[in-house]
N, C-alpha and C positions, 0 to 999 in steps of 0.2 A: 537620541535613538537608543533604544534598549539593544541589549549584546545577541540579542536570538535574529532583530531585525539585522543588524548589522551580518550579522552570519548569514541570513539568509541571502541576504543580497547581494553580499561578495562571491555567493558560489554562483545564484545566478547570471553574474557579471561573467564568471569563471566560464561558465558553461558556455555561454553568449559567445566569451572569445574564443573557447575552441571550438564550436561551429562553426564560426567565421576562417578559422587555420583550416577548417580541413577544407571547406569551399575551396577554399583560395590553393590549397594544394591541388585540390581533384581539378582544379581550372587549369593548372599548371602540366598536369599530367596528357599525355597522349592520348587519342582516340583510343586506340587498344590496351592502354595500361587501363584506361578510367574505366572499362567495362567487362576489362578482366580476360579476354579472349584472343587466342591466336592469330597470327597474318599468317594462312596459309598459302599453297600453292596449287594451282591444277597443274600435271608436268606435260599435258599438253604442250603449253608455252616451252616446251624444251625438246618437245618429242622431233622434231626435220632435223634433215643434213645429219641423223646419226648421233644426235647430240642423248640421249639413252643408252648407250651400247654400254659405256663401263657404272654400272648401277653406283656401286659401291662410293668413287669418285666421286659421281653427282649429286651424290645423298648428301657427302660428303662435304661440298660447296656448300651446296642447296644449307645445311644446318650452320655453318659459317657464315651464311651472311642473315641467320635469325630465324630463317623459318621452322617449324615447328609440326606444323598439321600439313597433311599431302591429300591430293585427290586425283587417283589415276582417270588415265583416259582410256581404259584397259589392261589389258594382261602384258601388256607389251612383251608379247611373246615369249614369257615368262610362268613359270610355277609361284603360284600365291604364296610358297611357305620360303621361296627362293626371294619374292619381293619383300616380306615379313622380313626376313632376317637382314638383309641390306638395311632395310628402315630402321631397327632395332639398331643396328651398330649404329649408325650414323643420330640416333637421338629424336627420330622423328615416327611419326606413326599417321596411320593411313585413316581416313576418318569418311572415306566416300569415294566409288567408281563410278565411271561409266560403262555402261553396257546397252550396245548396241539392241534395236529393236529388231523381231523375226521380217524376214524380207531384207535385211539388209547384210546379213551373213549367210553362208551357207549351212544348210538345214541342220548338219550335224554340229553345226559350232556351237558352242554356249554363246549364250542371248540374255536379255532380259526374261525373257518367258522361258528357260528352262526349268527344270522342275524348283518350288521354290526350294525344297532341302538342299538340294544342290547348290542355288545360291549362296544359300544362307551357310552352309558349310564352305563355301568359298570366301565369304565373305568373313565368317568367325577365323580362319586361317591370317588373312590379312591383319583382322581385328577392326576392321570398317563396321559400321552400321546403316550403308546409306547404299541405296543403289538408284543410279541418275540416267532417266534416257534422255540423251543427249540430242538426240532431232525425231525427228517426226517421223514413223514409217512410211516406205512409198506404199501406195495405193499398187492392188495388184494389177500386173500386167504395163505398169508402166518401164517406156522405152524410150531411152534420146533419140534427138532428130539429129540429122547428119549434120557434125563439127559440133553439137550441142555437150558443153563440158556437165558432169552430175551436178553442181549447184544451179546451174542455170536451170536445167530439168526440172531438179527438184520445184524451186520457184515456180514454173511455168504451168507447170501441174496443180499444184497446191492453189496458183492462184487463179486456174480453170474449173477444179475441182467442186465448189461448192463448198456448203456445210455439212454433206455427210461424209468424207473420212477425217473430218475434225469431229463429228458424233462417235462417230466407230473408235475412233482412237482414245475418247475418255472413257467407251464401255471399254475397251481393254485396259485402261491404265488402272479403272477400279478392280478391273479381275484381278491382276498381277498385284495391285496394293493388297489388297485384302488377303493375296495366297501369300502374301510376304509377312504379313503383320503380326501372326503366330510367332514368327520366329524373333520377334525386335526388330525386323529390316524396315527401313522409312524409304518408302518411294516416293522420287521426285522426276519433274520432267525439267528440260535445258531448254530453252528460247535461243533463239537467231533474231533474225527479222519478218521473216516470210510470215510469222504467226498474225502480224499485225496488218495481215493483206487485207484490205476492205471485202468482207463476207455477205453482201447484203447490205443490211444495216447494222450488221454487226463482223468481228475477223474471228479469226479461226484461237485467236490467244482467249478472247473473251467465253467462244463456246468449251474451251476446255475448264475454264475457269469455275463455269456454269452450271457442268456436266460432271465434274470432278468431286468426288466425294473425299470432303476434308480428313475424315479417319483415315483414308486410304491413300490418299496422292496428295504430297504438295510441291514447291515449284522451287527451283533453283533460277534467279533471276539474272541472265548475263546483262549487266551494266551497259555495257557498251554497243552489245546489239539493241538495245532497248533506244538509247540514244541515236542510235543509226537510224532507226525508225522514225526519226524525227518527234519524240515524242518525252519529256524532261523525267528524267530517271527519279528523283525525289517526290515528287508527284504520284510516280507511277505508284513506288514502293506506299507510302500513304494508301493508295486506291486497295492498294491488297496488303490491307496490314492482315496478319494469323495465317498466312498463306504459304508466306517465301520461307525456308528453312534457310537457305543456300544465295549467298549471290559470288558470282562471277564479276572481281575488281577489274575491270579493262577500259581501257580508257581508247578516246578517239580523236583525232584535229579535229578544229572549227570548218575544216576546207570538206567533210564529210557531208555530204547531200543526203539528204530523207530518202529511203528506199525501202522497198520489199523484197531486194534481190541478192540480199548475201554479199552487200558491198561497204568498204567502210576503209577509210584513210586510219591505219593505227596507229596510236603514240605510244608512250613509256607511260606507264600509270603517274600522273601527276605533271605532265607533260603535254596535257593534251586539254582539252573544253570543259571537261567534266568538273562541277565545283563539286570537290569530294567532299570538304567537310558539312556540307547540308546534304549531300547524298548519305553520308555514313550516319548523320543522327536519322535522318529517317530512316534508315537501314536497321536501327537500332532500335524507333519504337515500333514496326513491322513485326517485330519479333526474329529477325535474324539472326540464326544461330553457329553458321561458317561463312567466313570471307575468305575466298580464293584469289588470289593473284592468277589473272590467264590474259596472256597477248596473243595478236593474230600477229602474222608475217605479213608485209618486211618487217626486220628489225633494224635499227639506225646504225646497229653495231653488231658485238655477239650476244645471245641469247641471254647467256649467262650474265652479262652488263647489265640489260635490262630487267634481269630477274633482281637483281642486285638493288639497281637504283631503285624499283617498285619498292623494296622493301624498305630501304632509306627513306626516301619518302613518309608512307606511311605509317612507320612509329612514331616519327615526330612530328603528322598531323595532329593537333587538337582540334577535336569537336565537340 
């Protein structure tokens, strides 16, 4: 063998073997180490029984046991420059709110439809880029029926309703996208269950889907309500890949029945039915860009435990 062949084929022997070292590294690594992105949290999952009240403290946890990216579920009766600075001290920063839609606040509160400058100057405070409506507007003029709790309402409407305040409600999501989009804000909508109520021959998720102009609105996927709905969460995320920016980490027990009513047995993330690691790779060729941690109540313990163990968990899932 001449000394050029020998050369040459000792390096690509070389090369050979360190492609093989890094596979085998990057196999070894975590879902979120191997794709380079944060385990955040929505702090819903911490918002009952007062568990909010000292910011500073929670932050404080919350970046001790790993997390990094936060997604409020509002103002929580707070000044934006006042939440800013709790999140700065503690290490963390705010990367997406929610904001309730008009109809569901009173008229003078800030909404998702308030002016977009307004937004977007709330939201550059923060340092967010994301503004998420979080359920569906009611239809105007609706009212509970006597002992009727508002989820149950809501449901029973929604699934009387038809397909036009599922129409009405993508022409508004493209207004608000679009008045948002000057500014950098990315508008997204939040799923339950109720979206997946049989509409025909088609539900009320599919007509926003439909109607939703991709420039303008894309979708935060909650995991767990998707599952609630009887219907396989890695399947789903495939079905709309370029769509979801956002999903919602929440898991649920096997003992959870299919429904459209806002109902769901909750676990601990990784504790519960959902086989995460084929959820999260297709989470991943979807094009999703924030993972939230968010539980529903009861919780099996404190809040704070379960915040904790979600995160254990899923650093050292590999997928």
């Amino acid at each position: 063998m001449e000394r050029r062949d020998f050369l040459f084929g000792g390096a690509a022997a070389f090369v050979a073997l360190g492609s093989g070292a890094g596979a085998y590294a990057r196999a070894r690594q975590g879902f979120f180490q191997r794709i380079g992105r944060p385990i955040g949290l929505q702090l819903y999952t911490l918002s009952g029984s007062g568990g909010l009240k000292d910011i500073d403290g929670v932050f404080a946890q919350i970046a001790e046991a790993g997390y990094r990216e936060l997604e409020l579920p509002g103002l929580l009766g707070r000044k934006p420059a006042e939440l800013r600075a709790s999140a700065d001290k503690a290490g963390l920063r705010f990367t997406s709110i929610h904001l309730l839609p008009p109809g569901m606040v009173p008229p003078t509160s800030f909404s998702i439809s308030s002016e977009p400058q307004l937004v977007a100057d709330m939201l550059g405070t923060l340092g967010a880029v994301a503004a998420v409506i979080p359920i569906m507007p009611l239809p105007p003029g609706s009212r509970p029926e006597k002992g009727e709790g508002f989820t149950a309402m809501l449901s029973r409407i929604m699934t009387q309703a038809g397909p036009d305040p599922w129409e009405r409600m993508a022409d508004d999501f493209n207004r608000i996208g679009s008045g948002l989009r000057p500014f950098g804000i990315t508008l997204g909508y939040h799923n339950h269950n109720v979206e997946f109520t049989p509409v025909g021959k088609t539900t009320g998720w599919e007509i926003l889907v439909e109607k939703t102009d991709p420039r303008f609105v894309s979708f935060e996927v909650d995991l767990g309500w998707v599952t609630a709905a009887g219907l396989d969460p890695a399947d789903f995320l495939r079905k709309h890949k370029g769509r979801v920016r956002w999903v919602h980490v929440k898991d649920v027990m096997a003992s959870t029945k299919p429904n459209f009513a806002f109902k769901m047995d909750p676990a601990n993330v990784g504790a519960g039915s959902i086989r995460w690691a084929e959820v999260l790779r297709a989470a991943e060729a979807a094009g999703v860009a924030h993972y939230y941690v968010e539980q529903e109540p009861p919780f099996p313990g404190e809040r704070m435990d379960s915040v904790r163990a979600a995160f254990s968990f899923l650093s050292q899932l590999k997928a």
